[in-house]
C-alpha positions in Angstrom: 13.2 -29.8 27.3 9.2 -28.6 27.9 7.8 -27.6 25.4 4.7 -25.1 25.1 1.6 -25.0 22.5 1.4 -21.7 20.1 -1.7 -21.3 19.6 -3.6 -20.1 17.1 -1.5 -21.6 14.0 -1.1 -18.8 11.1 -1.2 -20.6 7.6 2.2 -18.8 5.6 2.8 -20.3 2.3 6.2 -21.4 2.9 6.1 -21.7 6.5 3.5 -25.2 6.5 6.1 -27.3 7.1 7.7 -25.8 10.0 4.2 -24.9 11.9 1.6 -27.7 10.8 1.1 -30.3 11.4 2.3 -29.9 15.1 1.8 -26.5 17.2 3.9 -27.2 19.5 7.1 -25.1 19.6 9.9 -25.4 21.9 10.6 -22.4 24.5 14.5 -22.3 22.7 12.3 -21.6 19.6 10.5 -19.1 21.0 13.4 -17.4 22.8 14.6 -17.3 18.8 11.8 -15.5 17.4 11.8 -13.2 20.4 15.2 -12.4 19.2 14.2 -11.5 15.4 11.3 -9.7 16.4 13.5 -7.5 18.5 15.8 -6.6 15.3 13.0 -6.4 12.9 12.1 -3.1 13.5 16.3 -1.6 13.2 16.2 -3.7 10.3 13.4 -2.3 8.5 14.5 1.4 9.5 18.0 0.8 8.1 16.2 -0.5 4.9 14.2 2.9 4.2 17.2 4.8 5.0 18.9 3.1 1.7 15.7 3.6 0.1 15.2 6.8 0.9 19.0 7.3 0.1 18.3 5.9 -3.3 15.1 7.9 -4.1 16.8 11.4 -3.5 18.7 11.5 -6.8 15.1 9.9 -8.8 13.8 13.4 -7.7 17.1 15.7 -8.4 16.5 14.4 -11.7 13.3 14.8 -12.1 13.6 18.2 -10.9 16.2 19.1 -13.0 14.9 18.0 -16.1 11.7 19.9 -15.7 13.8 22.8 -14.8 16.0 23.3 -18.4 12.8 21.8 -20.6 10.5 24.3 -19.4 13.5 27.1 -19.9 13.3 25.6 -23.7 10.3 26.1 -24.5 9.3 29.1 -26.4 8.3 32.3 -25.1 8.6 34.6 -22.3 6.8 34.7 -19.5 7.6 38.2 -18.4 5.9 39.6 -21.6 2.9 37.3 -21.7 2.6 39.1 -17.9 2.8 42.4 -18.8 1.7 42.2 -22.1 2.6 43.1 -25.3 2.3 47.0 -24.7 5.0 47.1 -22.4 8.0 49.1 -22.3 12.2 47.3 -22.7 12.7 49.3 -19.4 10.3 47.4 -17.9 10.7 44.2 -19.1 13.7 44.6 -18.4 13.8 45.3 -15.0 10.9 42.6 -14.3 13.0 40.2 -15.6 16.1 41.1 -13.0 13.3 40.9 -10.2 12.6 37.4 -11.2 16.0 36.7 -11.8 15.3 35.6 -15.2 17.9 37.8 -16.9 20.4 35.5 -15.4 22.5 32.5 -17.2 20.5 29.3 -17.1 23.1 27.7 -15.3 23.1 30.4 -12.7 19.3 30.1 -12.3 19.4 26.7 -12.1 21.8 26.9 -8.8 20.2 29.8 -7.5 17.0 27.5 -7.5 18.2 24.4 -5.7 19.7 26.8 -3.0 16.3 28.6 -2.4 14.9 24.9 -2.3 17.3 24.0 0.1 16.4 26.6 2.9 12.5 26.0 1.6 12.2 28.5 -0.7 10.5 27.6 -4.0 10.5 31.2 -5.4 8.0 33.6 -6.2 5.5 33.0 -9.1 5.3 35.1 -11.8 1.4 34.7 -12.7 0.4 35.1 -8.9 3.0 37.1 -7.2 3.1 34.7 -4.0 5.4 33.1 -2.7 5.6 29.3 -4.9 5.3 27.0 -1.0 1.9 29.0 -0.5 0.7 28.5 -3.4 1.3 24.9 -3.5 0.4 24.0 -0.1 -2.6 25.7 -0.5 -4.2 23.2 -3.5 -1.8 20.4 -2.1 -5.0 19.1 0.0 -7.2 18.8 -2.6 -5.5 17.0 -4.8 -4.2 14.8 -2.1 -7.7 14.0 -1.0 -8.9 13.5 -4.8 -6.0 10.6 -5.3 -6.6 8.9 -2.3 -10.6 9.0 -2.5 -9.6 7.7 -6.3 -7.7 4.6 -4.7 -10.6 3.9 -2.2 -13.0 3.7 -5.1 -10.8 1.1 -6.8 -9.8 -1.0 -4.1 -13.6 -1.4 -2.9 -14.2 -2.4 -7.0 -11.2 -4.5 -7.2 -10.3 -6.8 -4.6 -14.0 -8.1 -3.7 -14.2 -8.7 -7.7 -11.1 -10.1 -8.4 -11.9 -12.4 -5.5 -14.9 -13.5 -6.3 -13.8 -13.7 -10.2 -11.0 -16.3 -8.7 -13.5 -18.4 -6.5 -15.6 -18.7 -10.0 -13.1 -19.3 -12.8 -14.2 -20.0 -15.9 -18.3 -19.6 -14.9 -20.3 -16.8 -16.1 -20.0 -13.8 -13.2 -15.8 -14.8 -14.4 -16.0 -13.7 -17.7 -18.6 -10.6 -17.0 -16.2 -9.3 -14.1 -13.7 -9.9 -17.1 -15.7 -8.5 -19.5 -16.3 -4.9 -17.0 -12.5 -4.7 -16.6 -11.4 -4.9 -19.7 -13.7 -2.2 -20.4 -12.4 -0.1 -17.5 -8.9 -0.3 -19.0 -10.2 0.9 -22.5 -12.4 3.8 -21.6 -9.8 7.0 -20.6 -10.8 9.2 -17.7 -10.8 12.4 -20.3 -13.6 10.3 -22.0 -15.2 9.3 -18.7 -15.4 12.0 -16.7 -17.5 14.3 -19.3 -20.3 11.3 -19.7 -20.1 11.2 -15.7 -20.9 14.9 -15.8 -23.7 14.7 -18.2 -25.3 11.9 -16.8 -25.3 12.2 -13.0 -24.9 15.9 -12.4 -26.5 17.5 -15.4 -29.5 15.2 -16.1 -30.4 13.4 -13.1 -28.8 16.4 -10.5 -27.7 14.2 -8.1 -24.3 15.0 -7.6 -22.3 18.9 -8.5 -20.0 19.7 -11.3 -17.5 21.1 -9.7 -16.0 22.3 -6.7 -14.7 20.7 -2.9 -16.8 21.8 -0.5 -17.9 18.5 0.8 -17.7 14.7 0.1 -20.1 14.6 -3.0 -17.6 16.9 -4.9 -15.6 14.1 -4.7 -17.8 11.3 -6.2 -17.5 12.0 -10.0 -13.7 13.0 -9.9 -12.7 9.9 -7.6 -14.8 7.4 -9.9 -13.1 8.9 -12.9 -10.1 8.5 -11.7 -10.0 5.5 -9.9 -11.8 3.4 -12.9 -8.7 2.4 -14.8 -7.2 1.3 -11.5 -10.0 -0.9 -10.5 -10.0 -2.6 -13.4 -6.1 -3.1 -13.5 -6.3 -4.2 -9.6 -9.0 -6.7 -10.3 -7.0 -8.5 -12.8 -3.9 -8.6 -10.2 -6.2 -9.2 -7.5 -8.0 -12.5 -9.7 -4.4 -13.9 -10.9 -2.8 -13.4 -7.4 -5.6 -15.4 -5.9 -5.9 -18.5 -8.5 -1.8 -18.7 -7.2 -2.5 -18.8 -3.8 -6.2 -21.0 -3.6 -4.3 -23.4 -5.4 -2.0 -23.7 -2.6 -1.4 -26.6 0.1 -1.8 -24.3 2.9 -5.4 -23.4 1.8 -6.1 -27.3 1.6 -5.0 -27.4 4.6 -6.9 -25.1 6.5 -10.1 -26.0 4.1 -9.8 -29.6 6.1 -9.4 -28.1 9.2 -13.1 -27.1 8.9 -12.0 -22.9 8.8 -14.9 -21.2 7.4 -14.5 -20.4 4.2 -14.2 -16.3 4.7 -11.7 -17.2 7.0 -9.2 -18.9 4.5 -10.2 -16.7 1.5 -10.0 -13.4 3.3 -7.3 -13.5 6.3 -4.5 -16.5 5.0 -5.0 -16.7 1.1 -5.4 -12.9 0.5 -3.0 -11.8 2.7 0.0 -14.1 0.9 -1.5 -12.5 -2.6 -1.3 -8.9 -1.1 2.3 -8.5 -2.1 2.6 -8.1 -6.1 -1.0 -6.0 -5.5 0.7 -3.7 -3.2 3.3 -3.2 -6.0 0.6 -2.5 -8.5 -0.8 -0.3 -6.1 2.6 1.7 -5.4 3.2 1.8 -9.4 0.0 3.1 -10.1 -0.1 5.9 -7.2 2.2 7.9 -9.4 -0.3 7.3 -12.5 -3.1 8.7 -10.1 -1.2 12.1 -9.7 -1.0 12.7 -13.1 -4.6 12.1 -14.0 -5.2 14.5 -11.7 -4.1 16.9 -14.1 -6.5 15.9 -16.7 -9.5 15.0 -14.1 -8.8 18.4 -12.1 -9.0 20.5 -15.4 -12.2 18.7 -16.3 -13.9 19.0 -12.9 -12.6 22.3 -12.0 -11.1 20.7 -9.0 -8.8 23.4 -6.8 -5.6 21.3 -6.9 -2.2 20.7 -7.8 -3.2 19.5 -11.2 -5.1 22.1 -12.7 -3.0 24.6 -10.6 0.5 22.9 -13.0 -1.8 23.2 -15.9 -2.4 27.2 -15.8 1.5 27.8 -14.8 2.7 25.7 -18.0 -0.1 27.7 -20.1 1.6 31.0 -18.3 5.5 30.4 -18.5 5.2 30.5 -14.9 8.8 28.8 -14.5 9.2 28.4 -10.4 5.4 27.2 -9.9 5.9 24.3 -12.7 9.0 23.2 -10.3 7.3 23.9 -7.0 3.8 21.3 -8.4 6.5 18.9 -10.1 8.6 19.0 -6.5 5.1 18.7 -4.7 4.2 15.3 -6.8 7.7 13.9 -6.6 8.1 14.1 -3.5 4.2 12.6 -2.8 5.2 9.7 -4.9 8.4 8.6 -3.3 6.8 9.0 0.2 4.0 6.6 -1.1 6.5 4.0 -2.4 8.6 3.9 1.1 5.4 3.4 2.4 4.4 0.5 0.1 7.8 -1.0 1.4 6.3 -0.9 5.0 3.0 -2.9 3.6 5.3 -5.6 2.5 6.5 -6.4 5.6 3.4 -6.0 7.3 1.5 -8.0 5.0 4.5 -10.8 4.9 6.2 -11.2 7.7 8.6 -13.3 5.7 10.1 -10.5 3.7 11.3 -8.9 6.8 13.9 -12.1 7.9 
């Protein structure tokens, strides 16, 4: 049978055999791979469908549980509203406008129906509808995470790689040194010194606000510090595994520049437990924003879940914990993608 070259060779750890030393590949091979390449894509979808099947009761839970602990807590949020001068009549009837004079377990359906036909129900502190509220400061905080995860993977994965290529030599242990300070220092504790040195004594970036990308600086660096330290750890052990590797001997003797096998065949086979890190720590992200959003004074979800809690504001505490549940699944099924992108393997 003729046989054809496939050319160029991609080094996969665990495909060497198979591909090296000899490109050549016969056309029944091919015809094979055609084949798998053809299914990989109703393969994958029917795998996010389970995911996503798997997922939906994670944030019924969630949901729920936020919906009878914040009915627990003490106080009343229809008095806090009107204050204490106000009359039983109308308390009373504020409460029965709200809903609120209802059983819990009533509520509690009445809620998940509204949610159902995209109602998230009217806050109490704001009288607006809960979905325009939220969608409103859903941007910001959005933008805030992911500028926070561009800030650490810029820090991280050109340090952790470098710290692997120079194990056990000096720029090692001070890229070891940095990290292990990034995972000590809290982003409460950060963001204040951030603010006092860089907008309040040198002025070279604002306090607060989002009206373009340097309001974005401080909050993203406080955020995304933690992160890039944890990342560059990942990113160092991942590496060590995969330099270590025959494949990268390999294509070191082939006379690849060096860039080449660090960057495109050794860091792409260590991109799979960082892409789990990465999905893990996406949900730790949204909740600093709360912390980072309050300190800033950053318009977003965050800050927004902050005041409602502080208000008894029942519906907009579900409507920013929906908001970020449902941001962090979506995120996860997407990290699912990366795997098979970054390893074809996982996809067979």
């Amino acid at each position: 049978m003729t046989c054809r070259k496939i050319w160029p060779i991609t080094f996969h750890r665990g495909c060497f055999q198979e591909s090296f030393p000899s490109p050549r590949v016969c056309r029944a091979r091919v015809f094979q791979l055609q084949i798998i390449n053809y299914k990989l894509p109703i393969s994958l979808l029917r795998s996010l469908t389970t995911r996503l099947l798997y997922t939906l009761p994670v944030l019924w839970l969630v949901v729920s549980v936020v919906f009878f602990l914040i009915h627990l807590v003490p106080g009343d949020p229809i008095q806090q509203m009107l204050g204490e001068g106000a009359g039983t009549a109308d308390l009373q009837a504020a409460r029965h406008a709200y809903g609120l004079d209802l059983p819990l377990h009533t509520q509690y359906v009445r809620y998940w129906k509204g949610v159902l036909h995209g109602d998230l129900g009217q806050s109490i502190r704001f009288s607006d509808n809960v979905g325009h509220i939220v969608a409103a400061r859903y941007p910001y905080t959005l933008k805030l995470t992911f500028a926070s995860l561009f800030v650490a993977l810029v820090l991280s994965i050109p340090a952790g790689i470098r710290s692997a290529q120079r194990r056990n030599r000096w720029d090692d242990r001070f890229i070891s040194f940095v990290s292990l300070l990034g995972l000590s220092f809290p982003n409460f504790a950060l963001g204040p010194i951030l603010i006092l040195f860089f907008a309040i004594k040198l002025g070279w970036l604002p306090v607060s606000g989002s009206g373009s990308l340097a309001h974005f600086v401080l909050p993203a660096i406080t955020m995304g510090g933690a992160l890039a330290a944890i990342l560059t750890r990942m990113v160092r052990t991942s590496m060590l595994e995969e330099l270590s590797q025959d494949y990268v001997r390999t294509a070191r003797a082939k006379g690849l520049p060096e860039r080449t096998v660090v960057y495109k065949h050794a860091l792409r086979n260590a991109l799979i437990p960082i892409l789990t890190v990465i999905g893990l720590q996406f949900g730790a992200l949204l909740a600093g924003a709360v912390v980072t959003e309050t300190i800033f004074s950053g318009p977003g979800v965050g800050r927004l879940m902050i005041q409602a809690i502080s208000n008894r504001d029942y519906y907009l505490v579900q409507g920013c914990i929906l908001a970020i549940g449902i941001t962090y699944l979506a995120v996860n099924l997407f990290t699912d993608v990366l795997y098979s992108v970054a390893n074809p393997r996982i996809r067979q």
